[in-house]
Backbone of each chain as ProteinMPNN parsed JSONL, in Angstrom:
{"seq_chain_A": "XXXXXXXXXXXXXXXXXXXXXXXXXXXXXXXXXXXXXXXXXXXXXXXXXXXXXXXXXXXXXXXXXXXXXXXXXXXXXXXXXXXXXXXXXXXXXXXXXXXX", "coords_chain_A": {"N_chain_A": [[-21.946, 8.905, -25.447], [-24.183, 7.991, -28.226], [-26.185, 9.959, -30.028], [-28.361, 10.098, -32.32], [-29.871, 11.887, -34.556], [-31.455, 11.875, -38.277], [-33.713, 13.381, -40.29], [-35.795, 14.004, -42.599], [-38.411, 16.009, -44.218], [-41.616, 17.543, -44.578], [-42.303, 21.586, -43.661], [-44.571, 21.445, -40.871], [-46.116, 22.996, -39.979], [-46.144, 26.497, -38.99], [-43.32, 28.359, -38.573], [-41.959, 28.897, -35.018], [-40.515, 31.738, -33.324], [-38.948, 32.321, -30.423], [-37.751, 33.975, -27.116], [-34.906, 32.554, -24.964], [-34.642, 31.594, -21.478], [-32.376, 32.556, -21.435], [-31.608, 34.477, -22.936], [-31.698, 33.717, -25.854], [-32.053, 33.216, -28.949], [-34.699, 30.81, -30.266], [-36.094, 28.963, -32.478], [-39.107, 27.087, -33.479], [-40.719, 24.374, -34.574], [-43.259, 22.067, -36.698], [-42.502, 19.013, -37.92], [-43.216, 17.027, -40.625], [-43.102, 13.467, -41.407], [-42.768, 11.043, -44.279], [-42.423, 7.466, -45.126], [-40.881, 4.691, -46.443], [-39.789, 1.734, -44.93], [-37.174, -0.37, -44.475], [-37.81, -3.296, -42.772], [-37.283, -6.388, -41.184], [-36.819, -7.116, -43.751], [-39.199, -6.571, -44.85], [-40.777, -4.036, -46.596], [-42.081, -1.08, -45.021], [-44.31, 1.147, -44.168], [-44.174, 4.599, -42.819], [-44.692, 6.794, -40.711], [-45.162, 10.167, -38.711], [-44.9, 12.617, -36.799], [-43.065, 15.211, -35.299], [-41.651, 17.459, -33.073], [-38.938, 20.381, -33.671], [-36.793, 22.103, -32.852], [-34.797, 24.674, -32.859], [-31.908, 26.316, -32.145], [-29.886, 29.216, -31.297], [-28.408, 31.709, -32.641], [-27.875, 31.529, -35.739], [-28.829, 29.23, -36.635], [-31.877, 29.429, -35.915], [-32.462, 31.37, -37.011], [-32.524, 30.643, -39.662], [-34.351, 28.472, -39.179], [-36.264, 30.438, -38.707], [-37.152, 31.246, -41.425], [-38.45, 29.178, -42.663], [-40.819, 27.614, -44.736], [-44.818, 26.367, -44.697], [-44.956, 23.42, -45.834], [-42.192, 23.047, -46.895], [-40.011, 21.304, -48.184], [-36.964, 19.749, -46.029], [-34.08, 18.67, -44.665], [-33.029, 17.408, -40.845], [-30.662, 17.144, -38.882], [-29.768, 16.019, -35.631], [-30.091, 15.826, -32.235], [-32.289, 13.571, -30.1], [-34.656, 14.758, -27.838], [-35.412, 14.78, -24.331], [-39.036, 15.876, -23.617], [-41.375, 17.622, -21.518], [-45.351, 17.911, -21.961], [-47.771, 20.272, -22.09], [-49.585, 18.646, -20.275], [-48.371, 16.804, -18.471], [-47.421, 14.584, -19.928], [-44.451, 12.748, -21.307], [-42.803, 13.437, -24.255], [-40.716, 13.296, -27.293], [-38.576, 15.464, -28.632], [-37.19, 16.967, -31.616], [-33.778, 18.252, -31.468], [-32.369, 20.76, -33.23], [-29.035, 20.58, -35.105], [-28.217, 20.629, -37.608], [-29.703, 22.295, -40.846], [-30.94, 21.24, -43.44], [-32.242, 22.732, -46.915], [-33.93, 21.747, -49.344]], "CA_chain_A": [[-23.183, 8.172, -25.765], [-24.223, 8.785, -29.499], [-27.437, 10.344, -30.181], [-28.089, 11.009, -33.06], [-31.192, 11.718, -35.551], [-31.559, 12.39, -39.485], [-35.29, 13.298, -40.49], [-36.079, 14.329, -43.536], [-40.057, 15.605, -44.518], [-41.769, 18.938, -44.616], [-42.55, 21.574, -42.056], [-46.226, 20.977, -41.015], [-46.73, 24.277, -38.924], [-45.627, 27.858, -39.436], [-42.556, 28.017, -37.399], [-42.697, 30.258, -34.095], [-39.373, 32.38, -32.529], [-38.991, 33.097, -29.017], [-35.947, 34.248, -26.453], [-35.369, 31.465, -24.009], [-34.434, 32.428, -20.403], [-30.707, 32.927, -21.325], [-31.532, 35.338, -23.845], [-30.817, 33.13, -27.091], [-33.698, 32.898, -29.733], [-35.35, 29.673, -29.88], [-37.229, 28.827, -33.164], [-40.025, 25.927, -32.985], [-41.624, 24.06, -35.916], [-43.333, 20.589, -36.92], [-41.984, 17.749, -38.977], [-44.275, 15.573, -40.848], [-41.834, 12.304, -42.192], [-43.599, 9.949, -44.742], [-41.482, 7.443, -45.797], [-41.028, 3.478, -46.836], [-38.401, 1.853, -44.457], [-36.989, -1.732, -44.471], [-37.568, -3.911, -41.418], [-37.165, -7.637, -41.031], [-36.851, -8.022, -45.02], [-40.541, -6.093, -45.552], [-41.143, -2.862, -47.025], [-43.014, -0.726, -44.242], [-44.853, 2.607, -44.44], [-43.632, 5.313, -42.226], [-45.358, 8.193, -41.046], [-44.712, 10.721, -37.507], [-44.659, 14.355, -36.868], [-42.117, 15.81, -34.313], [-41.443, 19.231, -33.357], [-37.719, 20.54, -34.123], [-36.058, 23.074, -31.942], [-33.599, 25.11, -33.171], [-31.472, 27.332, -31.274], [-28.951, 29.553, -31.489], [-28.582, 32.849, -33.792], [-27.837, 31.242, -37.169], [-29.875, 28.122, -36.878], [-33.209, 30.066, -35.528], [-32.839, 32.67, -38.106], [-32.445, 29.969, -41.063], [-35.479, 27.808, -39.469], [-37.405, 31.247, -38.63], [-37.939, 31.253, -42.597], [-38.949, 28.114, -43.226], [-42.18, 28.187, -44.906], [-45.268, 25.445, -44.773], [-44.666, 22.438, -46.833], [-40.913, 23.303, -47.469], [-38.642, 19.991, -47.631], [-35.955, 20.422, -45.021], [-33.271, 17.703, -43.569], [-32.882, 17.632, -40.307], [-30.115, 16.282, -37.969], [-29.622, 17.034, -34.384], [-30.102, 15.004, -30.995], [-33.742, 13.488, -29.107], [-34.535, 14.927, -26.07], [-37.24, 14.386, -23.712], [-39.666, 17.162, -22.89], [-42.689, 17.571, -20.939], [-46.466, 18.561, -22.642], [-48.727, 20.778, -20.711], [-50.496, 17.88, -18.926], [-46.958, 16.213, -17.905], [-46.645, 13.475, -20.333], [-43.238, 12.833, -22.078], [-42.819, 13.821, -25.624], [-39.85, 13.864, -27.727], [-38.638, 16.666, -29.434], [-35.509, 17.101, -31.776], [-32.851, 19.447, -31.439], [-31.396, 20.478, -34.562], [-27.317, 21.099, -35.422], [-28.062, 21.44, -38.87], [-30.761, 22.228, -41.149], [-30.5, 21.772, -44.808], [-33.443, 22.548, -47.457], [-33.539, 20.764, -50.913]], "C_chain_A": [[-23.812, 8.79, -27.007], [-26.181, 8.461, -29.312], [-28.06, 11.576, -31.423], [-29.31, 10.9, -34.352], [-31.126, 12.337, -37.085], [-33.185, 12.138, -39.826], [-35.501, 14.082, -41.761], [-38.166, 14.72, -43.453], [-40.288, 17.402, -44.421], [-42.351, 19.52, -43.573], [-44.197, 21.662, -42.57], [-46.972, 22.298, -40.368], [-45.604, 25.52, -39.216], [-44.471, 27.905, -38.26], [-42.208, 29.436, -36.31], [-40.921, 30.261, -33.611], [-39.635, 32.924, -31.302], [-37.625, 33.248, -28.254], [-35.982, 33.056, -25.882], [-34.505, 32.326, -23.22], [-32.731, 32.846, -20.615], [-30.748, 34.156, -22.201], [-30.996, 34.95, -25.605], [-32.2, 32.576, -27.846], [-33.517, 31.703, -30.114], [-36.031, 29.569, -31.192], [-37.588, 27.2, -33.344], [-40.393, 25.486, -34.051], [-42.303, 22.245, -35.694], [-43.04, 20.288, -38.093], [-42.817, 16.71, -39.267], [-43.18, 14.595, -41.903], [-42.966, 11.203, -42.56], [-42.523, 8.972, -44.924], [-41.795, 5.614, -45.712], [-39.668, 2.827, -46.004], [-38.502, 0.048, -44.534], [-37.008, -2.618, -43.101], [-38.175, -5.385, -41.795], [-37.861, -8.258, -42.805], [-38.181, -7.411, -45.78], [-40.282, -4.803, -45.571], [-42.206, -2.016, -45.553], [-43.092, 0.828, -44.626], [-44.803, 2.866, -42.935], [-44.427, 6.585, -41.795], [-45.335, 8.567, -39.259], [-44.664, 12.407, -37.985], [-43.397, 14.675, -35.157], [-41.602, 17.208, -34.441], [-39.621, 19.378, -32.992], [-37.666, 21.754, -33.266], [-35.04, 23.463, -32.446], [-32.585, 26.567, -33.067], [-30.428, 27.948, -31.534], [-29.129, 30.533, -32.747], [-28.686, 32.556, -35.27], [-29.044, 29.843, -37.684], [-31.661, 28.865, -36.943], [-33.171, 31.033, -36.627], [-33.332, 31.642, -39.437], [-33.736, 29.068, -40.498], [-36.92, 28.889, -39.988], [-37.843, 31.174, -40.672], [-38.235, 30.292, -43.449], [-40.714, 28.555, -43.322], [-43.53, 26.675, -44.567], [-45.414, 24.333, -45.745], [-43.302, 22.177, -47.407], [-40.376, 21.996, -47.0], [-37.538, 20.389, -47.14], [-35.33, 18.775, -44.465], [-32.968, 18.168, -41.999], [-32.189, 16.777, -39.494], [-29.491, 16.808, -36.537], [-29.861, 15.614, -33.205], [-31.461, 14.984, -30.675], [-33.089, 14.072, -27.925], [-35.835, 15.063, -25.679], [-37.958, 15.649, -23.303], [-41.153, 16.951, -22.672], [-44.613, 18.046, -21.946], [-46.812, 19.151, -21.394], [-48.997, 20.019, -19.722], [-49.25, 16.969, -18.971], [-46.82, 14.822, -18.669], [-45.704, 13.903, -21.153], [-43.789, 13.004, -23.136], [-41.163, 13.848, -26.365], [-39.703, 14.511, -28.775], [-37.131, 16.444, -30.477], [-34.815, 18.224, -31.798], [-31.873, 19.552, -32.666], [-30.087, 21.302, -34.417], [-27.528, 21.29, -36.776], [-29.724, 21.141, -39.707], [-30.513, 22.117, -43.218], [-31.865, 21.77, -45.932], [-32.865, 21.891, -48.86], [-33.453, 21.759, -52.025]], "O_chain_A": [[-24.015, 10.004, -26.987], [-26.954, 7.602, -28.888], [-28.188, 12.794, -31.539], [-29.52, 9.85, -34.96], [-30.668, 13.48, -37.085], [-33.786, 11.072, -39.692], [-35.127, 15.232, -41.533], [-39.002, 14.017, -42.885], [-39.425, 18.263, -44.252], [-42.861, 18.873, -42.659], [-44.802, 21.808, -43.632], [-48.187, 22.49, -40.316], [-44.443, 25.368, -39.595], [-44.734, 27.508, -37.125], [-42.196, 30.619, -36.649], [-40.204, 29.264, -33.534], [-40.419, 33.853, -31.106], [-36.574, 32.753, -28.662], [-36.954, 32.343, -26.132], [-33.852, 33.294, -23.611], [-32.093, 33.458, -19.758], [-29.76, 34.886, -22.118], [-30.243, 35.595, -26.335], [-33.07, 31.799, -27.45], [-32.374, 31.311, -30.349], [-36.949, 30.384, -31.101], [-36.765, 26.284, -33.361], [-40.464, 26.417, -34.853], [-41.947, 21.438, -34.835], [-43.194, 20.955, -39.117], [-43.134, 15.762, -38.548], [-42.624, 15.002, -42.924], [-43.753, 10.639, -41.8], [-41.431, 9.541, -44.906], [-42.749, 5.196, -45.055], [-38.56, 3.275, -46.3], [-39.524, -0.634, -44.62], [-36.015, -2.5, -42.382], [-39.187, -5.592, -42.465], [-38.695, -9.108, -43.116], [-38.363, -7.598, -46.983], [-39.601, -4.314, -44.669], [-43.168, -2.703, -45.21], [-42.246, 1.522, -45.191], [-45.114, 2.089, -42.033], [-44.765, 7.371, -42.679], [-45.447, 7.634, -38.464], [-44.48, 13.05, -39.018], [-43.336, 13.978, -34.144], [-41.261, 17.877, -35.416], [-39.076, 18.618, -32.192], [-38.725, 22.346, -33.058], [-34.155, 22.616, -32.572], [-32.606, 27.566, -33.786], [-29.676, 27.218, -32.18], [-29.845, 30.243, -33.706], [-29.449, 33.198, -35.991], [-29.746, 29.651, -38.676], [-32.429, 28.759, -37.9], [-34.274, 31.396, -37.036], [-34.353, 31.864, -40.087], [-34.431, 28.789, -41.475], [-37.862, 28.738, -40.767], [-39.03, 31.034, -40.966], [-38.3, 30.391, -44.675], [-41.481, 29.239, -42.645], [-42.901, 25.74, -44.072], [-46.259, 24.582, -46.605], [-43.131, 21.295, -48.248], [-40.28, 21.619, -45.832], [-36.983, 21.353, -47.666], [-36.05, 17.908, -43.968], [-32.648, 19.35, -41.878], [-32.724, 15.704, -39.215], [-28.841, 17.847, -36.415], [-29.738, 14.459, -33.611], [-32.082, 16.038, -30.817], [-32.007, 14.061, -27.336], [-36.896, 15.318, -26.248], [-37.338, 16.451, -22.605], [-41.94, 16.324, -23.381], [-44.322, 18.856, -22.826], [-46.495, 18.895, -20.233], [-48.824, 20.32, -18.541], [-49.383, 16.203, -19.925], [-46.161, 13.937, -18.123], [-45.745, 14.994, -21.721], [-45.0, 12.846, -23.289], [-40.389, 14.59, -25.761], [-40.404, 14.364, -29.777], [-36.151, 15.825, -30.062], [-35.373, 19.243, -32.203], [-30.96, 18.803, -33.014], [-29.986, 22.374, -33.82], [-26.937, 22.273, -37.221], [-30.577, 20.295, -39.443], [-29.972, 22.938, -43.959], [-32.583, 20.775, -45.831], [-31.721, 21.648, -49.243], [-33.206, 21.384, -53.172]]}, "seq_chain_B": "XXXXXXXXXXXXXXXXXXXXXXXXXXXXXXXXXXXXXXXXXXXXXXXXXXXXXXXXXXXXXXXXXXXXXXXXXXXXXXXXXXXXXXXXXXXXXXXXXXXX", "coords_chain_B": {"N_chain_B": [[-36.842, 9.717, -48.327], [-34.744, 10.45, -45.719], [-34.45, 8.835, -42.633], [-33.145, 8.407, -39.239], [-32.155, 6.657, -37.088], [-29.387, 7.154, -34.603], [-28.98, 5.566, -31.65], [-27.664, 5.493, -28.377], [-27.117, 3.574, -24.902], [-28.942, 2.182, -21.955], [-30.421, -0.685, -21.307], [-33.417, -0.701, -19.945], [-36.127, -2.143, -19.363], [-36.899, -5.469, -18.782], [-36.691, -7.842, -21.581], [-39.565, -8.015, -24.16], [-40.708, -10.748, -25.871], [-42.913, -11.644, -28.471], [-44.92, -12.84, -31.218], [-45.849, -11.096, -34.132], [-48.83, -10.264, -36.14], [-48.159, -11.132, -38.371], [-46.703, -13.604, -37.977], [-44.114, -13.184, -37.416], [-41.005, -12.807, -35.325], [-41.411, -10.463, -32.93], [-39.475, -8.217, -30.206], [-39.617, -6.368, -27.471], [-38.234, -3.734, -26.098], [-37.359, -1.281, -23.008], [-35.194, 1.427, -23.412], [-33.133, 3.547, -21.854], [-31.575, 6.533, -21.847], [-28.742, 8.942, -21.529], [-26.659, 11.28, -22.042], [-23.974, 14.233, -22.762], [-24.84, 17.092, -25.003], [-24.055, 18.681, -27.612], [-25.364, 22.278, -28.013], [-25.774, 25.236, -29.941], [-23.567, 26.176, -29.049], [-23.101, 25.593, -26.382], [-22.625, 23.109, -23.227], [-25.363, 20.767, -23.219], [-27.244, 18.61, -20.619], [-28.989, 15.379, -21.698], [-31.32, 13.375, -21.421], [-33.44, 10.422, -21.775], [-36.084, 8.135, -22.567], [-36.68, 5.612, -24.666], [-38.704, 3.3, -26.431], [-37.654, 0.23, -28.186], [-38.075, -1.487, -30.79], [-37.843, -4.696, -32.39], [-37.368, -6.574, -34.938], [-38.236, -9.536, -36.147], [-36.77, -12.718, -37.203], [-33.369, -13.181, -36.374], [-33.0, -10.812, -35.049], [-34.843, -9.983, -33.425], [-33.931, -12.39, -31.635], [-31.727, -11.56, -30.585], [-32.43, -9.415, -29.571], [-33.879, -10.321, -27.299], [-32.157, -11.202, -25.47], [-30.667, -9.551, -24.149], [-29.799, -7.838, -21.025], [-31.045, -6.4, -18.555], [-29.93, -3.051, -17.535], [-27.756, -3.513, -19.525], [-25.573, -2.363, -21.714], [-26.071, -0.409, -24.805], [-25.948, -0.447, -28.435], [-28.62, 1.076, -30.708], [-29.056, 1.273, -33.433], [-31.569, 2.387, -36.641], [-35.071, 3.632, -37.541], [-37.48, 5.862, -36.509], [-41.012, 5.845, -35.628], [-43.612, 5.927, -35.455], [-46.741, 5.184, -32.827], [-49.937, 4.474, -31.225], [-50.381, 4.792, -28.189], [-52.148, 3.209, -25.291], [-54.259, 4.777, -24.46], [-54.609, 6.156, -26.822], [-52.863, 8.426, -27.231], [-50.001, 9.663, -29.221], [-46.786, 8.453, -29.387], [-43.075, 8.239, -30.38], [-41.737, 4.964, -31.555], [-38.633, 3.184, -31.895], [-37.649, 1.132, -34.384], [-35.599, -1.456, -34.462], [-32.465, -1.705, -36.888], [-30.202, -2.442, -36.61], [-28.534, -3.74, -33.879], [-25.917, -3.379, -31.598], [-23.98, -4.639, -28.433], [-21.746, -3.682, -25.819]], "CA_chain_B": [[-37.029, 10.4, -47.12], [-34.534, 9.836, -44.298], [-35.357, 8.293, -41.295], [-32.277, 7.048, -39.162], [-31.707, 7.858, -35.401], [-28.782, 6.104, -33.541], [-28.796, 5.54, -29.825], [-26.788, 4.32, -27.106], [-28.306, 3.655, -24.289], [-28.914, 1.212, -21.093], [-31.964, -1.226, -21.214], [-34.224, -0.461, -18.247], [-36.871, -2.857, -18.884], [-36.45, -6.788, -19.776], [-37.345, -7.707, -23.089], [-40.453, -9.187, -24.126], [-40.868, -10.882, -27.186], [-44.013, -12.54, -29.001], [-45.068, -13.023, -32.926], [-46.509, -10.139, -34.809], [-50.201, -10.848, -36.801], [-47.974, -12.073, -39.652], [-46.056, -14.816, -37.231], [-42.567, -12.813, -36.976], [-41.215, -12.539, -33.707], [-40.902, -8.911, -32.399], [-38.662, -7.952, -29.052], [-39.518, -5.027, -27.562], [-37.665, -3.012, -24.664], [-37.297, 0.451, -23.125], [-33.889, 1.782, -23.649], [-32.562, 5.033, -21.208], [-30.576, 7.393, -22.756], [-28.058, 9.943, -20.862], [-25.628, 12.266, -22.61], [-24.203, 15.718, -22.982], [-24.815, 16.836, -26.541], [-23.75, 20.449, -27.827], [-26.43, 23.396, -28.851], [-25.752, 26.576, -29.502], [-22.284, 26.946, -28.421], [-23.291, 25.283, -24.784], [-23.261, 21.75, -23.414], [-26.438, 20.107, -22.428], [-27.579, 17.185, -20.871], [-29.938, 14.806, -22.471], [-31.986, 12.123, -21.044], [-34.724, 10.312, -22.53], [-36.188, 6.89, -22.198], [-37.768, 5.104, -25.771], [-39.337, 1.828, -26.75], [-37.334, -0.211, -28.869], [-38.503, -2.76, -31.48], [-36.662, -5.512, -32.469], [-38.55, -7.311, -35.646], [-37.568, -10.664, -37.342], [-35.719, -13.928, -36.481], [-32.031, -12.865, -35.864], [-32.655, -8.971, -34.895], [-35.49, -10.082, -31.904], [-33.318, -13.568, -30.915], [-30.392, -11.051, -30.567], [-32.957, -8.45, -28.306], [-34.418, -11.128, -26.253], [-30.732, -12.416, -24.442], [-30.254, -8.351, -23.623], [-30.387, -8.037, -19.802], [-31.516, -5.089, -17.728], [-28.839, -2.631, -17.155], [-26.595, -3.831, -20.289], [-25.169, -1.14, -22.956], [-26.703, -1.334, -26.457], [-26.185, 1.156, -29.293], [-29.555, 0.83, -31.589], [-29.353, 2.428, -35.451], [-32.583, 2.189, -36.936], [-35.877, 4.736, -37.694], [-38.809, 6.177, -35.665], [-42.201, 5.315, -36.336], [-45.192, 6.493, -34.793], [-47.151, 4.042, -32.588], [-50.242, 4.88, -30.435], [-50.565, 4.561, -26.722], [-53.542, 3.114, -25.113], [-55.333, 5.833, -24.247], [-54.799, 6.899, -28.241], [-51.65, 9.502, -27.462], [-49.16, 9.392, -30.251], [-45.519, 7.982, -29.236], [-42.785, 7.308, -31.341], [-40.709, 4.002, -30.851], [-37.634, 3.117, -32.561], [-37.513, 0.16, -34.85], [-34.368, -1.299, -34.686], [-32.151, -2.598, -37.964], [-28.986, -3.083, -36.018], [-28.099, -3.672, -32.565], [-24.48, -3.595, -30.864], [-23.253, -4.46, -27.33], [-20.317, -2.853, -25.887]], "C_chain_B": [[-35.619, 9.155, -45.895], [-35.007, 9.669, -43.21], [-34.252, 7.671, -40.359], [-31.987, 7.827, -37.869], [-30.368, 6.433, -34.707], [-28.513, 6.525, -32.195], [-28.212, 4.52, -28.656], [-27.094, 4.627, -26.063], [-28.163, 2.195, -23.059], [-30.421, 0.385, -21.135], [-32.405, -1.481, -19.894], [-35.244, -1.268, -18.341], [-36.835, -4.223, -19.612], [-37.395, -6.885, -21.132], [-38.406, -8.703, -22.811], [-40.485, -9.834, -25.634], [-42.222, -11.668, -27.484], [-44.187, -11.97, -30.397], [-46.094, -12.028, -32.732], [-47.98, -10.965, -35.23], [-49.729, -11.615, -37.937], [-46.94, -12.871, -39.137], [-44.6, -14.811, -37.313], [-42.782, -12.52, -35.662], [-40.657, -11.025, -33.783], [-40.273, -9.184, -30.769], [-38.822, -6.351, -28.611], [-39.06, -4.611, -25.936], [-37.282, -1.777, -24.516], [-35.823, 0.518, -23.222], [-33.577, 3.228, -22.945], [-31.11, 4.994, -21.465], [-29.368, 8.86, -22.119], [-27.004, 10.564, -21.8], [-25.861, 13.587, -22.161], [-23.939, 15.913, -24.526], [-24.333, 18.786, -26.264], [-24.741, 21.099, -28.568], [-26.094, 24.469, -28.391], [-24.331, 26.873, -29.19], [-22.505, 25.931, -26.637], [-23.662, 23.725, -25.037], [-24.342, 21.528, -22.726], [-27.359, 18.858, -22.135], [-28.927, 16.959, -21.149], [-30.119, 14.028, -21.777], [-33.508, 11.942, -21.413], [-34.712, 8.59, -22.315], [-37.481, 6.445, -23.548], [-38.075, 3.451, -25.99], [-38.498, 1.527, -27.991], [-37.91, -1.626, -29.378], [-37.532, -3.613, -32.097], [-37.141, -6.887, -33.422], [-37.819, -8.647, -36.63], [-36.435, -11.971, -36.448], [-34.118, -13.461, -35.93], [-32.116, -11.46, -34.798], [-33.425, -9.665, -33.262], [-34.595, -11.229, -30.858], [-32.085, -12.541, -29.879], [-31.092, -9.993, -29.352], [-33.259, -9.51, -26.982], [-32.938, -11.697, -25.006], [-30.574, -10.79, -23.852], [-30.947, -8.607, -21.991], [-30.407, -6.341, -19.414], [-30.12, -4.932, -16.982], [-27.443, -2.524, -18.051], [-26.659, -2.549, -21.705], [-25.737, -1.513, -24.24], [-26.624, -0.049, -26.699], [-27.33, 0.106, -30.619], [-29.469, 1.497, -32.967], [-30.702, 1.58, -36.029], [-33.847, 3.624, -37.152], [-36.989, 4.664, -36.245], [-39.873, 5.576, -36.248], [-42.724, 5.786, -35.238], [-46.034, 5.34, -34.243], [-48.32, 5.144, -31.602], [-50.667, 4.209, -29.115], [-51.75, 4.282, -26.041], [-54.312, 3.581, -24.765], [-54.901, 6.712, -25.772], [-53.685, 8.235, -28.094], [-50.696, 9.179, -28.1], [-47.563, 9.285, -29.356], [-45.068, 7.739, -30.23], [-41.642, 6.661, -30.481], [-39.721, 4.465, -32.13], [-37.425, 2.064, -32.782], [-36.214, -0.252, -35.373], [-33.728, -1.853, -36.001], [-30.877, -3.06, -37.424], [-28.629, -3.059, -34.383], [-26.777, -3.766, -32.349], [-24.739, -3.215, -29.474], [-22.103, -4.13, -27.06], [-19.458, -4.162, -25.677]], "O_chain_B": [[-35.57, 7.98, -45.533], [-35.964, 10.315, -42.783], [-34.181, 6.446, -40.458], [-31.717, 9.004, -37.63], [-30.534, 5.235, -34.477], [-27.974, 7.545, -31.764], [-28.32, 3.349, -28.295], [-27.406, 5.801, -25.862], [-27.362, 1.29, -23.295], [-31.464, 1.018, -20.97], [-31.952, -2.211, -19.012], [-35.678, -1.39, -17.195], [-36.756, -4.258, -20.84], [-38.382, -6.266, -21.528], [-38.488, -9.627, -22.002], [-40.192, -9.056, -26.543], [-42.592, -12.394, -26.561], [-43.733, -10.879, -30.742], [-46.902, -11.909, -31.812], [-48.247, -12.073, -34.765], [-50.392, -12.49, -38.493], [-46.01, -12.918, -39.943], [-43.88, -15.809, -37.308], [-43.768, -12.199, -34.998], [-39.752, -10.567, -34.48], [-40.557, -10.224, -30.174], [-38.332, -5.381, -29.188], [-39.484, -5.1, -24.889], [-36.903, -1.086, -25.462], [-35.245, -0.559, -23.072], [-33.855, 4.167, -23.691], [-30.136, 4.243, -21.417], [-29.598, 9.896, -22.742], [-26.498, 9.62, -22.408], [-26.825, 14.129, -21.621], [-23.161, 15.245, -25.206], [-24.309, 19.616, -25.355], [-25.06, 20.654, -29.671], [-26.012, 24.864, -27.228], [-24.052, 28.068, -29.095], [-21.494, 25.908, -25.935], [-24.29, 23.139, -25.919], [-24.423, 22.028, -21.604], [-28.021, 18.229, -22.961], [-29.85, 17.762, -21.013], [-29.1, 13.647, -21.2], [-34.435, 12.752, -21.409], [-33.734, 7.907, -22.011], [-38.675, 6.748, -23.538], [-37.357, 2.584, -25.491], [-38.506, 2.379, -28.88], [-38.151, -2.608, -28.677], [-36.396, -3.185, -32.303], [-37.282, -8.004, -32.923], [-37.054, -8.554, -37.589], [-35.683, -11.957, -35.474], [-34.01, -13.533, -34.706], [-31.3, -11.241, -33.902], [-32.78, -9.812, -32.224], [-34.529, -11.085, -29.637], [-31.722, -12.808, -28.733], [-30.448, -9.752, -28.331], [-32.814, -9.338, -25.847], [-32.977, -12.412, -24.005], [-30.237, -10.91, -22.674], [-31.986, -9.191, -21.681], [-29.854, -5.389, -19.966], [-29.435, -5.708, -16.315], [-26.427, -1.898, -17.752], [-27.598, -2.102, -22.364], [-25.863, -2.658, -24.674], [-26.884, 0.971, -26.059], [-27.087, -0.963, -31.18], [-30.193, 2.468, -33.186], [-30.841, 0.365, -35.888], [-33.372, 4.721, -36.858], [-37.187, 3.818, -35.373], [-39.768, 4.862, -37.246], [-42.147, 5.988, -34.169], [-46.169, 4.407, -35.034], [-47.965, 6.267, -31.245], [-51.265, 3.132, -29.097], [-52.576, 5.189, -26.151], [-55.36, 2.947, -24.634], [-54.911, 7.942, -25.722], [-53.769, 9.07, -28.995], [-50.213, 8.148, -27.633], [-47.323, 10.252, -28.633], [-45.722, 7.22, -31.135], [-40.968, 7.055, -29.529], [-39.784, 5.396, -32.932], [-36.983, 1.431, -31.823], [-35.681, 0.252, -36.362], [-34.51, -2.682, -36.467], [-30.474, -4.149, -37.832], [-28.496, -1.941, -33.886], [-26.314, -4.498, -33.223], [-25.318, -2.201, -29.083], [-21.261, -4.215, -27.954], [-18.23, -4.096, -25.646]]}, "name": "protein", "num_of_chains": 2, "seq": "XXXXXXXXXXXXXXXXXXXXXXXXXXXXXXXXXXXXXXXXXXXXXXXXXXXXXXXXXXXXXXXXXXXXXXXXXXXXXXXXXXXXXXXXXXXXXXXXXXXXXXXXXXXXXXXXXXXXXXXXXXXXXXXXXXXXXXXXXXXXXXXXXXXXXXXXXXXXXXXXXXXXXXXXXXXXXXXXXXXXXXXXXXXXXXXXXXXXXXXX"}
């Protein structure tokens, strides 16, 4: 079942590192995406923030120094996750990160 | 700016359709999402359940015949929409649909 996201835009928040319970650092950030997209023949304006997850030793090291405002691609998988007060949210999980 | 998520997926709630403010028809339906995706070295499953849009004569005609329960892979962007109590969601505006 393909799942699969490309996001482009800059990060919007200083990005935070933590272990997760397996012992595998975790770094967190937000994505603000402006952008002009084509739907049903009209020009539309675009705009979302989503927070990026990115796990694993080489990924988390290369987000940990992302700075605020830095343009960054991002492609990786949705997945659903909870907020404090239990509504859904989705988050993305990134496989790769590339800056401009 | 990219913007392009594709998802395959089962439609869990029938479609509805009715004309936008500028007298296109939109189609909109939830879409649940199951996979195992890879992070990190490890597999893990995914499930998530999003709102799909479906904007313009051919694209909504083509959502509206989808029945509850039937396979659909969506390619298309996010967008930001808010929820009626004003909490930010994003749907997924579709540009192409396929059934299996």
């Amino acid at each position: 079942m393909i799942n699969r996201l490309q996001l482009a835009g800059a990060v919007a928040r200083a990005p935070e590192t933590r272990l997760n319970p397996a012992g595998i650092p975790l770094t967190r950030f937000a994505l603000d995406h402006h952008s002009e997209q084509e739907e049903a023949g009209l020009r539309r304006q675009v705009q979302l923030r989503i927070t990026v997850m990115a796990t694993g030793d080489e990924l988390s090291r290369r987000a940990r120094c992302l700075q605020v405002g830095e343009h960054v691609t991002v492609t990786g998988f949705l997945q659903r996750t909870l907020t404090r007060n239990g509504q859904p949210r989705l988050v993305l999980h990134a496989q790769q990160l590339t800056t401009d």
